[in-house]
Structure formats: C-alpha cells, structure tokens
C-alpha positions as CSV (number, residue, x, y, z in Angstrom):
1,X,6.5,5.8,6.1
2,X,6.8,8.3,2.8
3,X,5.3,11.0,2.0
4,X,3.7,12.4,-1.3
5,X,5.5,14.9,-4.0
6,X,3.4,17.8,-3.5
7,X,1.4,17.7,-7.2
8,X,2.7,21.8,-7.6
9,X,6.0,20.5,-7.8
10,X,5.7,18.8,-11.4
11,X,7.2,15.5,-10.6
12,X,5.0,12.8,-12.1
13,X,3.1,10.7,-9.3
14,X,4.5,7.8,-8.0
15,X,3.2,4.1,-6.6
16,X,-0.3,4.3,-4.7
17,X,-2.1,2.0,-2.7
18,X,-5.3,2.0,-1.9
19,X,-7.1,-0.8,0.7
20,X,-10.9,-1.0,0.5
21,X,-11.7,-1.3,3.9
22,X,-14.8,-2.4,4.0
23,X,-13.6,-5.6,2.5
24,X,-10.3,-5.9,4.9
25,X,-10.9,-8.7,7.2
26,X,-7.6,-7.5,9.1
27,X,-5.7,-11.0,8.7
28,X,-2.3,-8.8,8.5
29,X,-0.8,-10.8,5.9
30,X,0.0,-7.6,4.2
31,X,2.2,-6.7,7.6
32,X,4.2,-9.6,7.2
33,X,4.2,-9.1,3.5
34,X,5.4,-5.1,3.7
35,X,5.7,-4.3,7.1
36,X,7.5,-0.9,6.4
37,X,4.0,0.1,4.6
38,X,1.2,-1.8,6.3
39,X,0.9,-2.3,9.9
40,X,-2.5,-3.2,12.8
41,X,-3.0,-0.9,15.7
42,X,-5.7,-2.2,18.3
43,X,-7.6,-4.6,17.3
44,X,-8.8,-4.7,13.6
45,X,-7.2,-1.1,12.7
46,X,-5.1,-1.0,9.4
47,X,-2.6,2.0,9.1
48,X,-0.7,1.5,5.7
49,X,1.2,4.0,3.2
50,X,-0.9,5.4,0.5
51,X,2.3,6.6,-1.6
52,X,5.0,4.1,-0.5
53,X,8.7,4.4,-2.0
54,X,9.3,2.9,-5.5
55,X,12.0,0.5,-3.7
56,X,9.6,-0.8,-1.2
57,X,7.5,-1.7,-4.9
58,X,8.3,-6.0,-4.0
59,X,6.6,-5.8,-0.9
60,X,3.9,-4.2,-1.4
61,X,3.1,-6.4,-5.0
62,X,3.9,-9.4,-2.3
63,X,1.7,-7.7,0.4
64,X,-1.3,-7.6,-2.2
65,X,-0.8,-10.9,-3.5
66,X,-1.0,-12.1,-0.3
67,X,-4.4,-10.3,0.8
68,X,-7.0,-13.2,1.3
69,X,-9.8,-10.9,0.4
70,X,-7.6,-8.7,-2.5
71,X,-8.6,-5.2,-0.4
72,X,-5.4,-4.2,-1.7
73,X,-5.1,-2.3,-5.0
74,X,-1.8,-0.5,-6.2
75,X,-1.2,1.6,-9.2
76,X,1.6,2.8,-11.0
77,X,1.5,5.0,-13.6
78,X,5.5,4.7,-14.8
79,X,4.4,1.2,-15.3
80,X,0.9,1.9,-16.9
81,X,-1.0,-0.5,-14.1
C-alpha cells in the first residue's frame, strides 16, 4: 500500500479515500474491485489505503462504484471532486 506526501514537503495532496464504516456491510466487492487498496482481515475487518497511488485511480473509482451500500468516498483535488 502507499504512503502519504508528508504535508511539510509542499507537494499538493493527492487521491483519498475515505470508507464510512459504520455503513460497510463488508461484502468485499471493493477487494475484487481494487485489491491492491482494499482488502478483509478476519471476519468483517476492512483494511484499505487512505492515500492510494494516482495509477491505481480505475480501481478504486471501480471499487466505489461497486460498493452496495456507497461507504466508499474518494476525492481528488487535481480533478476538483
């Protein structure tokens, strides 16, 4: 998984994704959808990327398109969403 640009550095901030967990019903679809960002550990436990890597960007649109319960948000600000 990435990591972050540390905010002192003055690079602009890339894509985030946040899950609301309270509303994840832990169907995984976003695994199959992104699995280098998103993946179950146990039984119900979402681990996922906050700040994946602009190239992994399809998956991750895929992965939260593909959320049953839309838990998934991501933002962007190079592409204003």
């Amino acid at each position: 998984m990435s990591t972050t640009a540390d905010a002192s550095s003055g690079s602009s901030p890339g894509l985030r994704v946040c899950v609301d967990l309270n509303l994840c019903q832990a169907y995984a679809q976003c695994c199959y959808a992104a699995p280098r960002s998103f993946r179950i550990e146990g039984h119900e436990a979402l681990i996922y990327d906050p700040a994946p890597a602009a190239q992994d960007r399809a998956d991750i649109e895929r992965a939260r398109v593909a959320c049953p319960v839309q838990a998934i948000r991501v933002e962007d600000p190079e592409r204003g969403a």
